[in-house]
Structures are given as C-alpha cells and as structure tokens.
C-alpha positions as a printed Julia matrix, in Angstrom:
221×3 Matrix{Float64}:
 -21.39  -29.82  28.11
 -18.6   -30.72  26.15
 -15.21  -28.71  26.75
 -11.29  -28.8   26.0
  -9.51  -27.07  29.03
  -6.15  -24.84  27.73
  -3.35  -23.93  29.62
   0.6   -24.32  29.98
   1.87  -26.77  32.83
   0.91  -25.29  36.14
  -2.08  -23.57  34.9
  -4.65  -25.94  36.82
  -6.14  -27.72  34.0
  -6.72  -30.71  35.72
  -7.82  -29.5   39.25
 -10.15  -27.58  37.69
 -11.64  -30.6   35.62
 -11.53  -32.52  38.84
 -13.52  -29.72  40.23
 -16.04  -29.66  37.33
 -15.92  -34.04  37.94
 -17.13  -33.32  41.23
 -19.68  -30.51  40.95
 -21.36  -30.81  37.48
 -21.25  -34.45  37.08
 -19.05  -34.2   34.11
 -16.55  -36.9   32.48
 -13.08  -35.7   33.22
 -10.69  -37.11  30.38
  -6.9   -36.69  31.31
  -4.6   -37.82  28.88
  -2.18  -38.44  30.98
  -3.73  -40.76  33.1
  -5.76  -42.81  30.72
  -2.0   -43.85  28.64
  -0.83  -44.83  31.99
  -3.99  -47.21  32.82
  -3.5   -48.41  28.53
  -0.25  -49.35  29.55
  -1.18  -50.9   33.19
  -3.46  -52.96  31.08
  -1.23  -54.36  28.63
  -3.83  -53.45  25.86
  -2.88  -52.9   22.45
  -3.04  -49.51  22.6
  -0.71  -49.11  25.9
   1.9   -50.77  24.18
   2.44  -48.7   21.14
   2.37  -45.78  23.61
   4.64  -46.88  26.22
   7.31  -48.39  22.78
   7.37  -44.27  22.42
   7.16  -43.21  26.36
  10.27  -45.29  26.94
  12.77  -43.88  23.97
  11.67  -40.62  25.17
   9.76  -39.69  22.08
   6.33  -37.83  21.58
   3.26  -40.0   21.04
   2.15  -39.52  17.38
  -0.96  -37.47  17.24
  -2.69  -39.69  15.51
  -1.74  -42.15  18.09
  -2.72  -40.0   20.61
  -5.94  -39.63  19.37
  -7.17  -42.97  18.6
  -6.47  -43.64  22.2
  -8.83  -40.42  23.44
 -11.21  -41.68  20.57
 -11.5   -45.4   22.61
 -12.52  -43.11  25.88
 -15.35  -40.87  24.13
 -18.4   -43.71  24.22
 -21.89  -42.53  23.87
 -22.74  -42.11  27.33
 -19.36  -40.09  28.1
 -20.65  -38.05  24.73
 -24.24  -37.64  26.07
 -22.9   -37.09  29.78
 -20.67  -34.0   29.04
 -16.7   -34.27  29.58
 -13.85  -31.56  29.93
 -10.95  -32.53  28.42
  -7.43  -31.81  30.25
  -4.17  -32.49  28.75
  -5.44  -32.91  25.24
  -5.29  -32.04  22.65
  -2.0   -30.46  22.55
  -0.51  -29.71  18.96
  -3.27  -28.57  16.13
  -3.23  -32.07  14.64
  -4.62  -33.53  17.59
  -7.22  -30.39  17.6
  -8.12  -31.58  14.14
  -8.32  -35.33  14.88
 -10.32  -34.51  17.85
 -12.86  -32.62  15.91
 -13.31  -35.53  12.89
 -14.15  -37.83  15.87
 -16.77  -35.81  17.35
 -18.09  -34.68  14.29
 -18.68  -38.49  12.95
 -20.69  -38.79  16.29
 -22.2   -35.66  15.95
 -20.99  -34.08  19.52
 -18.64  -31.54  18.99
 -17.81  -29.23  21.32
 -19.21  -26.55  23.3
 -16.01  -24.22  24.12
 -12.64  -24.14  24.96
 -11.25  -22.57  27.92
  -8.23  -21.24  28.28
  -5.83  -21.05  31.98
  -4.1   -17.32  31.59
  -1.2   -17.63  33.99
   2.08  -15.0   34.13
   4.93  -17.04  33.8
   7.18  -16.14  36.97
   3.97  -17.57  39.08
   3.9   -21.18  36.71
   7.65  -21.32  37.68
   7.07  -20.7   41.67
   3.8   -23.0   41.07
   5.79  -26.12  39.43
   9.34  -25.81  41.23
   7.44  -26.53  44.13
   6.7   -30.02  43.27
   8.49  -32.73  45.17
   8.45  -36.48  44.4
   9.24  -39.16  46.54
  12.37  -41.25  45.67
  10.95  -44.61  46.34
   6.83  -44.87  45.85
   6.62  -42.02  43.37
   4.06  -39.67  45.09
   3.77  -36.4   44.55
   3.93  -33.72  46.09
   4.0   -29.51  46.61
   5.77  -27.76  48.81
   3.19  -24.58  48.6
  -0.15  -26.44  47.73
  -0.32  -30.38  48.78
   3.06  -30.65  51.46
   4.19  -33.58  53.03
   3.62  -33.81  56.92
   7.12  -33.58  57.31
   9.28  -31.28  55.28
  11.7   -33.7   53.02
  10.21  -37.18  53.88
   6.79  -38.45  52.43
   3.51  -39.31  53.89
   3.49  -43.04  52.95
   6.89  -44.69  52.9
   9.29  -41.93  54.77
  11.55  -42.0   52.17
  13.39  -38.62  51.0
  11.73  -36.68  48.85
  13.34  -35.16  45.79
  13.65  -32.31  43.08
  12.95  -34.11  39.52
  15.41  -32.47  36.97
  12.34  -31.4   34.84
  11.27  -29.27  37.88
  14.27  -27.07  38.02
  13.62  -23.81  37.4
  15.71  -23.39  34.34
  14.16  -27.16  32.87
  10.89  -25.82  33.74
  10.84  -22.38  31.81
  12.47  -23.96  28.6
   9.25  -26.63  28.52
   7.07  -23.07  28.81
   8.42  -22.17  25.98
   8.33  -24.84  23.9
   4.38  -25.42  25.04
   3.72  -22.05  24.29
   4.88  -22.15  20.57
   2.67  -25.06  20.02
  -0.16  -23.05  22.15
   0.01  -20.26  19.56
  -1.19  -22.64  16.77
  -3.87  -24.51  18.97
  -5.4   -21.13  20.04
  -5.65  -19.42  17.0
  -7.46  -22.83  15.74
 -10.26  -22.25  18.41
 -10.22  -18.66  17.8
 -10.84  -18.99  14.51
 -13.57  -21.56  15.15
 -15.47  -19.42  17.3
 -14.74  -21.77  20.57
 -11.38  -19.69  22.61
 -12.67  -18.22  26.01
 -10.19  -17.13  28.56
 -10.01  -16.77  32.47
  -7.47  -15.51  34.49
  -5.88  -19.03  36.61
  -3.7   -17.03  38.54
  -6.09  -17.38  41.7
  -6.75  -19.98  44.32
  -8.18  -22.71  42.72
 -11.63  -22.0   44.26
 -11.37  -18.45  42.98
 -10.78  -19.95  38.9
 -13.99  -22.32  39.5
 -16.43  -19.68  40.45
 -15.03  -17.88  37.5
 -15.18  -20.96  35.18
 -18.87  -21.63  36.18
 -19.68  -17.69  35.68
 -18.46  -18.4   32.1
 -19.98  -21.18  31.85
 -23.21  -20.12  33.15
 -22.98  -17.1   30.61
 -22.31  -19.23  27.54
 -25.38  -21.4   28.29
 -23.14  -24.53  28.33
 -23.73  -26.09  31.1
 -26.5   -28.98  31.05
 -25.96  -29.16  27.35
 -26.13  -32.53  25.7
C-alpha cells in the first residue's frame, strides 16, 4: 500500500501515519523529520537544505524531492509507506510520480484530512514549546504535567509566534492556495479520497482503514 496523506497543518497527517506505522506495518515517510536527521548527519543533502532552512527560504522542489527519492529504497517500495508532509506544491506531486514511475510503484491513493478551519486554529494555538530543550507540547491533546513548565527540564513553556492565532490562519491560507492545485492533480488522476479529520484521532483511523479496506489497498505491493 502506497499512499500520500493530504491535509492543512493540524489536520493529523502525521498521527495518523504513525497510526498506520504501528498497525499495518507500513513505512511512515515525514518530510519533516527526515531533513532534520539529513542535516543531523552532515550529509550532502542536509546541507543544501539547512543553506535554505536558515535564510528562511522554501526548499526547492526539486530539492525536496531528491531528498524523499534517497528514502524510497526497494524494500520501503515493496513494504508499503504513507507519505505525510509531502508532497506539498504540484511540482513536488509531479517529481514524486517520475520517481515512482521509473521504479514502477506508483501509488495507490491519496487521502485527504477535511478539517473546518475555526477547529485547526483551536487545534494548533494549543501548542506550547519549551524555551530551553525544544519539546513540544499541547495544551488540549499532549499537556505538560504542570501547566506552563515542561516535563523534562522545568523550564517555562512558551507561545511560538507562528502559533498565534492570527500567524496561524494566514499560513491556512497560504497552504490552502497551494492545496487547490495539488488536489485537483489527484483528482484528475483518479487518486483524491477524502475523510472527515475533525474527530478523535481514533475515530479518523477506523475511518481511514474503512476506506482503505473499501479501496482494496491495503496489503498491496
């Protein structure tokens, strides 16, 4: 089973994949994390993405997908994978697609997280950070054991300026202009299916495997 999980930020994407990680035995492929261990490393790769990261600038898709090309071997290919965080803009939809087609995987579906926008807002204004070891946390979902102070260092924990409400509904915005393009893409393709996110996150997995069930993806190779 090979699948691209949708969404704007706050939609679940990547507790879902974890989810999916830990009950189907599929690869989960977060972009995020993978440029962060590329730049832990030092490798090649993690340097031309952190010489962007650090002037604030968007990784180049084609950038971006050379590194998610390095991550899809054959046995992550043969294994199934869900994809979370990537691709985002329609170039790195198209890049994505030349790779797997050269390796003859391509994919099974695409999933998209439909979430109202008042409850991404609650869902990602809720997010604290601490000020010295840089754990997260959420005020609703994963809280600290004491309000204000985190679990590991006791240091105060903050409000990031990208989490204020105001910060946070401009970046909607600006993710869902780029989502319009990426979705009609799939559409068009044959691969868009939607479920409603807005649940507990246990509630969106029985739904995901329902769909998943009903598409005949999952234990396809």
């Amino acid at each position: 089973m090979r699948v691209v999980f949708l969404g704007p930020p706050g939609a679940g994407k990547g507790s879902l994949a974890a989810l999916c990680k830990q009950h189907l035995g599929l690869n989960h492929l977060s972009t995020g994390e993978i440029f962060r261990k590329e730049i832990t490393r030092k490798t090649s790769l993690g340097g031309r993405v952190q010489s962007f990261v650090t002037n604030g600038l968007l990784v180049p898709d084609e950038l971006v997908v050379d590194v998610m090309a390095k991550q899809l071997s054959a046995e992550t290919l043969k294994n199934g994978f869900v994809l979370d965080g990537f691709p985002r803009t329609l170039g790195q939809a198209v890049g994505l697609d030349r790779v797997l087609q050269a390796r003859k995987a391509p994919l099974h579906g695409v999933v998209y997280l439909k979430v109202a926008t008042e409850l991404l807002v609650r869902r990602l204004s809720g997010r604290r950070v601490c000020s010295a070891c840089g754990i997260n946390y959420n005020i609703r979902t994963m809280p600290p054991k004491r309000p204000g102070q985190c679990d590991q260092c006791q240091a105060a924990l903050i409000t990031r300026k990208d989490d204020q409400p105001a910060t946070i509904r401009k970046r909607l915005a600006v993710d869902r202009k780029e989502a319009t393009k990426l979705l009609a893409y799939y559409k068009k393709k044959g691969l868009l299916q939607a479920i409603n996110g807005a649940d507990s996150l246990e509630r969106v997995f029985t739904r995901a495997l329902a769909l998943f069930r009903a598409e005949g993806w999952i234990g396809m190779g």
